[in-house]
C-alpha positions in Angstrom: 65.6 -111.7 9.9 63.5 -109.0 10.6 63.6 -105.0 9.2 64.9 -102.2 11.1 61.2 -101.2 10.8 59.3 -104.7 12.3 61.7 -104.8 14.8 60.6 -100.7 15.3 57.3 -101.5 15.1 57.1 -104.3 17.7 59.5 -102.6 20.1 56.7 -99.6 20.0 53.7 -102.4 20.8 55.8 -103.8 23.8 56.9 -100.1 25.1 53.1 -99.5 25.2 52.1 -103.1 27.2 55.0 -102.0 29.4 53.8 -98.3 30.3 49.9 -99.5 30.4 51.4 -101.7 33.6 52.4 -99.8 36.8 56.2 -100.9 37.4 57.1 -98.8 40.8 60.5 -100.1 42.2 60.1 -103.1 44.1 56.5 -103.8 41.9 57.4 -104.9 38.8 56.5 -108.2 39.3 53.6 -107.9 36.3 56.3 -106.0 33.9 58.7 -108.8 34.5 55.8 -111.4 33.7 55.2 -109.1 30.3 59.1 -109.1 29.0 59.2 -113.1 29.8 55.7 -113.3 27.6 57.5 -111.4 24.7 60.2 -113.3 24.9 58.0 -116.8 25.2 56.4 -115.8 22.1 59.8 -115.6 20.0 60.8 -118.6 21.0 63.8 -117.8 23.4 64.2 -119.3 26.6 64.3 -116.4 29.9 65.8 -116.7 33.8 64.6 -114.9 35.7 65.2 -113.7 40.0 62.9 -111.8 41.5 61.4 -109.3 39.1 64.9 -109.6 37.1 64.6 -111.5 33.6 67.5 -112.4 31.0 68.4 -114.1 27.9 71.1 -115.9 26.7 72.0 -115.8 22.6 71.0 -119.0 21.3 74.8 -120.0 20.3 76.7 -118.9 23.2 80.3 -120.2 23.4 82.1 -120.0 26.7 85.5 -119.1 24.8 84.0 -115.9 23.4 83.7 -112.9 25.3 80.2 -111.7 26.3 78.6 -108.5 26.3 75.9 -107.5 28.3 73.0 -105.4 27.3 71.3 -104.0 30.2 68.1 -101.9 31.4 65.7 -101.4 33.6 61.8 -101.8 33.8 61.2 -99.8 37.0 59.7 -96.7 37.2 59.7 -94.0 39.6 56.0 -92.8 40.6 54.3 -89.7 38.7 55.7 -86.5 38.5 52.3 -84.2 40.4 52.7 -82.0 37.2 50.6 -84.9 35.0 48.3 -83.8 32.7 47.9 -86.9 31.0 47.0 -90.3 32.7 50.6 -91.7 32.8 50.0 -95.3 32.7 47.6 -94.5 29.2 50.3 -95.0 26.6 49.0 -92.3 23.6 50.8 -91.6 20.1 50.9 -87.7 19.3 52.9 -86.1 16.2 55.0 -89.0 16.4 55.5 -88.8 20.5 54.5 -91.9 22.7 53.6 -90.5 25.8 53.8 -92.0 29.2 55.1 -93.0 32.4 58.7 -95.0 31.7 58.3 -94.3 28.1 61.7 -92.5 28.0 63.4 -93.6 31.0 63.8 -96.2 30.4 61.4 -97.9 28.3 62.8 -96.7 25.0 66.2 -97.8 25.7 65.0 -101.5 27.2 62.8 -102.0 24.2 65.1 -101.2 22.0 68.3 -103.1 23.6 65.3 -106.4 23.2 65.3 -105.6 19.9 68.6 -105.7 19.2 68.8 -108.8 21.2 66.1 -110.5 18.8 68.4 -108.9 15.7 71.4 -110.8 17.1 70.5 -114.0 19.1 70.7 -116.6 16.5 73.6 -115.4 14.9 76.5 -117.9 14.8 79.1 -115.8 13.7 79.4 -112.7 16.3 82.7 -111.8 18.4 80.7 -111.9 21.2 78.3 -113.6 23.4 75.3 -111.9 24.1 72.9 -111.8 27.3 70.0 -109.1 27.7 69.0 -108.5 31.4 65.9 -106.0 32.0 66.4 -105.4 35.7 64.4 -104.4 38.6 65.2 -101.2 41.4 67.0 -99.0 39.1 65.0 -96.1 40.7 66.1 -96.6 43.6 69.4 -98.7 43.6 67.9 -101.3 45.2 69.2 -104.6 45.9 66.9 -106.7 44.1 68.2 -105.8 40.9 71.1 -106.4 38.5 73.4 -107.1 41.7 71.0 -110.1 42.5 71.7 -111.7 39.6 75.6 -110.8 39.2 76.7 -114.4 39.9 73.7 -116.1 38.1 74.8 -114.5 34.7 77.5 -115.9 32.9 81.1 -114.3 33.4 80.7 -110.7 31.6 83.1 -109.0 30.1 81.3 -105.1 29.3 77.8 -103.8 29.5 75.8 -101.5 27.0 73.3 -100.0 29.8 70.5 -98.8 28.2 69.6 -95.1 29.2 68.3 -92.2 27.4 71.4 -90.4 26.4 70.2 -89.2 22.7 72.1 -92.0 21.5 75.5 -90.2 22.7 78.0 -92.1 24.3 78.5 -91.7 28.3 82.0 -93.4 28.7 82.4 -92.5 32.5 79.7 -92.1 34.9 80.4 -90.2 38.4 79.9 -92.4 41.6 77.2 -91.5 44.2 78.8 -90.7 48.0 75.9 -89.9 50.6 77.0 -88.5 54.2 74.7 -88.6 57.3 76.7 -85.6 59.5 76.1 -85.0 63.1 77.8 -82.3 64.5 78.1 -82.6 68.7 77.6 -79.9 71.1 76.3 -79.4 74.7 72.3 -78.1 75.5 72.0 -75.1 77.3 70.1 -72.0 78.3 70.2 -69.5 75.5 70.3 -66.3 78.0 73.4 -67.7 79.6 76.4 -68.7 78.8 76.4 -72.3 78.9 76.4 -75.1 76.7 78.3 -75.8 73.0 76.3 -74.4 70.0 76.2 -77.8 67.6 75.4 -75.6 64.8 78.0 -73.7 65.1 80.3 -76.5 65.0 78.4 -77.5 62.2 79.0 -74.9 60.4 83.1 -74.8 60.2 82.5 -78.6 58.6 80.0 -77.2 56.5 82.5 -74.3 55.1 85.4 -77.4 54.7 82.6 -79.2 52.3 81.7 -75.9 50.7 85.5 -75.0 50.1 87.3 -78.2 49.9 88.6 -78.7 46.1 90.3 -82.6 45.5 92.9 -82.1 43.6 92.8 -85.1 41.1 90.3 -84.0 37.9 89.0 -86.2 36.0 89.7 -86.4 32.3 85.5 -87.2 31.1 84.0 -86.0 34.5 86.0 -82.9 35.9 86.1 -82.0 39.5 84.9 -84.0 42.2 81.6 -82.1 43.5 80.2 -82.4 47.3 76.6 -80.1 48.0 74.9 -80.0 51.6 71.7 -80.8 51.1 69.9 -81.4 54.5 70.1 -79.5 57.5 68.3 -80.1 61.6 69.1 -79.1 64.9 67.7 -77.4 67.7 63.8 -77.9 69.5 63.0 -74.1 70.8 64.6 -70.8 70.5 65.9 -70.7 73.9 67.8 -74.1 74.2 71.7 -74.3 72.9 71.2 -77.5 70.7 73.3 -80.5 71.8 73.2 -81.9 67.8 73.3 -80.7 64.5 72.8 -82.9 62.2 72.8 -82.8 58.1 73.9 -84.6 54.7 76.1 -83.9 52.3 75.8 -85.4 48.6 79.1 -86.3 46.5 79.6 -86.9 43.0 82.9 -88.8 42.6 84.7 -88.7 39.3 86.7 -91.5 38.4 89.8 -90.0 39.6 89.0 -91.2 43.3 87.4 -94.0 44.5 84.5 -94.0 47.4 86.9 -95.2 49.8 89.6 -92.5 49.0 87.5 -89.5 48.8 86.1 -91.0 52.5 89.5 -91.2 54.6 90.1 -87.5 53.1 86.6 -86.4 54.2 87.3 -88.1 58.2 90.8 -86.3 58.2 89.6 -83.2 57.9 85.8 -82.2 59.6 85.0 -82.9 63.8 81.4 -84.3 62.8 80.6 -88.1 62.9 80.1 -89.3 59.6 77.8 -91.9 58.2 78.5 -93.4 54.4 74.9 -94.7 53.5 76.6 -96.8 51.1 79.6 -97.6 49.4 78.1 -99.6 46.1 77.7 -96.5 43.6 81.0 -96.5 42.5 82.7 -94.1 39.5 83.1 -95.8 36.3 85.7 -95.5 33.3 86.3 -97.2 30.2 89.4 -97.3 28.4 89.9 -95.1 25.2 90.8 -98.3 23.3 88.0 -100.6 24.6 86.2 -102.1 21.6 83.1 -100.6 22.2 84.7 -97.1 22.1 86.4 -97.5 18.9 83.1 -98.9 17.7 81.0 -96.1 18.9 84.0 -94.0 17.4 83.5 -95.7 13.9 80.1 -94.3 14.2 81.0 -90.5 14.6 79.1 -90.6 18.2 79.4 -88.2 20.5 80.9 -88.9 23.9 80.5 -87.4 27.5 80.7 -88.1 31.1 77.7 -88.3 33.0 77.0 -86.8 36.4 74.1 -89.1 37.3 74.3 -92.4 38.1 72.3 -95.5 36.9 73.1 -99.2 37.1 76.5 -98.7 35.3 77.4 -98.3 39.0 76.9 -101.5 40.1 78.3 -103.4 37.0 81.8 -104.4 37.6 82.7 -104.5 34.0 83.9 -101.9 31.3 80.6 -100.4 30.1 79.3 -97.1 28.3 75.9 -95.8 28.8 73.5 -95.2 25.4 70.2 -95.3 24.3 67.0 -93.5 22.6 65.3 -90.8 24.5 67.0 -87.5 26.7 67.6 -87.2 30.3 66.1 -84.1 30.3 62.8 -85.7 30.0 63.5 -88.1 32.5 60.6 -87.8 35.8 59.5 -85.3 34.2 55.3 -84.5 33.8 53.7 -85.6 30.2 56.9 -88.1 29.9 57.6 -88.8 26.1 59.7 -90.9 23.6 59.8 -90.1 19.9 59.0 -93.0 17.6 62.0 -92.1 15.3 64.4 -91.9 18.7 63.1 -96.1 19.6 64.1 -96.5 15.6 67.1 -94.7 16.1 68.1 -96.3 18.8 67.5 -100.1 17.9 70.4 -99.2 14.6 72.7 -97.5 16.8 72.7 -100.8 18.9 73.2 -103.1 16.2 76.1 -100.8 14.3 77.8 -100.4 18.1 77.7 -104.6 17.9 78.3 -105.1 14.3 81.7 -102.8 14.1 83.2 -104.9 17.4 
């Protein structure tokens, strides 16, 4: 079996392969060839769907419950601020730099790790499979939901996300609202026509105003923000149609649906979900992989952005090496000692299950 520092080491090597290689969503197909490589070259057999590849532990028994460890090789494009060529993976007073090396390179790399630590053990609690997925960035389609019914039945998720190794235990849902707001055109110098805006705006001040009542215990208060606004073509014309978007982050007090039917009972505009898959997530306080994490002394939170922990229909937390904070951001970086870090949080979160 190897150290806590080979299995460092060789996380570090692929993380750099990995950055070198431009992995936009939807065009990861040469990442994807890179993680099945890594794995071909230990031994262990991959699937893979698309630009989607996993592993199954080497002893899996169907009786046993199994855990999913999950992350994603996408990456969204360069943030203009780059000073340094992102897809040139460099080591600096113990920072690798580049594009993905944080989000969320250092928390796949090290969840493969862990994976390698564990997959011929014959004697763990649970069943293990490691899925690097595709589309993250962009919640695509093509990526950990494709593959849903090709894994075996899970039972909870680690998702792999830079969280400074602190535990997210709930994660808010994502609610986006296309709004158009109806009026009637007319001449601005007479009195004719329905001002959309203005009916616009009294929807706009229910959003603004509007508290739900139900607060979450991890996340707090359900939030909705206009974000978008458009109407009118010349300053003379009454415009017929307002229209603009409003962006909710649901707790897991609520579910999409709910917080929906509330929003149609009380605004005149038509409304437009753009989708209904980023759902809230929660995991009970006594869920093994909280009282493990517990064991640990980690820290726990609730997170108000959303990642693939959406889409998995399982109890999961959210951990990993790296900070959000430095997530899309210019000059991207991962500290060595975080992917180090990271790979023995993983195996102590396993180990104490």
């Amino acid at each position: 079996m190897k150290t806590l520092d080979e299995l460092s080491k060789e996380s570090i090597e692929l993380l750099k392969k990995l950055i070198a290689t431009p992995s936009f969503s939807r065009e990861e197909n040469r990442t994807a060839d890179i993680i099945q490589e890594f794995f071909t070259s230990h031994q262990i057999p991959t699937h893979r769907k698309g630009n989607n590849v996993w592993a199954i532990n080497t002893h899996f028994e169907p009786s046993k419950p199994t855990l999913l460890l999950n992350s994603h090789h996408d990456t969204v494009k360069p943030n203009p601020g780059y000073t340094r060529d992102p897809f040139s993976p460099s080591i600096e007073n113990g920072k690798l730099f580049g594009l993905g090396s944080n989000d969320a390179g250092g928390p796949l790399v090290s969840l493969i790790a862990t994976f390698l630590h564990f997959h011929t053990r014959t004697d763990l609690k649970y069943n293990l499979v490691l899925a690097a997925t595709a589309e993250e960035e962009i919640s695509g389609h093509h990526g950990i939901e494709s593959i849903w019914n090709d894994l075996p039945k899970i039972d909870c998720a680690i998702v792999g996300e830079p969280t400074l190794t602190d535990v997210a235990s709930a994660e808010k849902g994502l609610l986006v609202l296309d709004c158009v707001a109806k009026g009637k055109a007319g001449h601005a110098a007479r009195e004719e026509g329905v001002n959309a805006i203005y009916a616009a705006l009294q929807d706009i001040e229910w959003f603004r105003s509007y508290e739900f009542p139900k607060v979450s215990r991890t996340l707090g208060k359900l939030k909705m923000s206009v974000t978008v606004i458009s109407a009118g073509q010349a300053h003379n014309q009454v415009p017929p149609e307002c229209k603009f978007t409003v962006d909710i982050r649901v707790p897991d007090s609520y579910s999409l649906e709910e917080v929906l039917e509330v929003i149609k009972k009380n605004v005149t505009c038509e409304l437009t979900p753009r989708s209904l898959r980023l759902k809230p997530s929660g995991i009970s306080e006594n869920h093994p992989l909280i009282l493990s994490a517990k064991k640990l002394g980690k820290k726990f939170y609730g997170s108000p952005t959303t990642s693939d922990q959406a889409l998995i229909p399982a109890s999961s937390i959210k951990m990993g090496p790296g900070d959000s904070a430095r997530s899309h951001s210019a000059d991207e970086f991962i500290y060595l000692d975080e992917i180090r870090a990271g790979i023995e949080s993983y195996i102590q979160v396993i180990e104490n299950l």
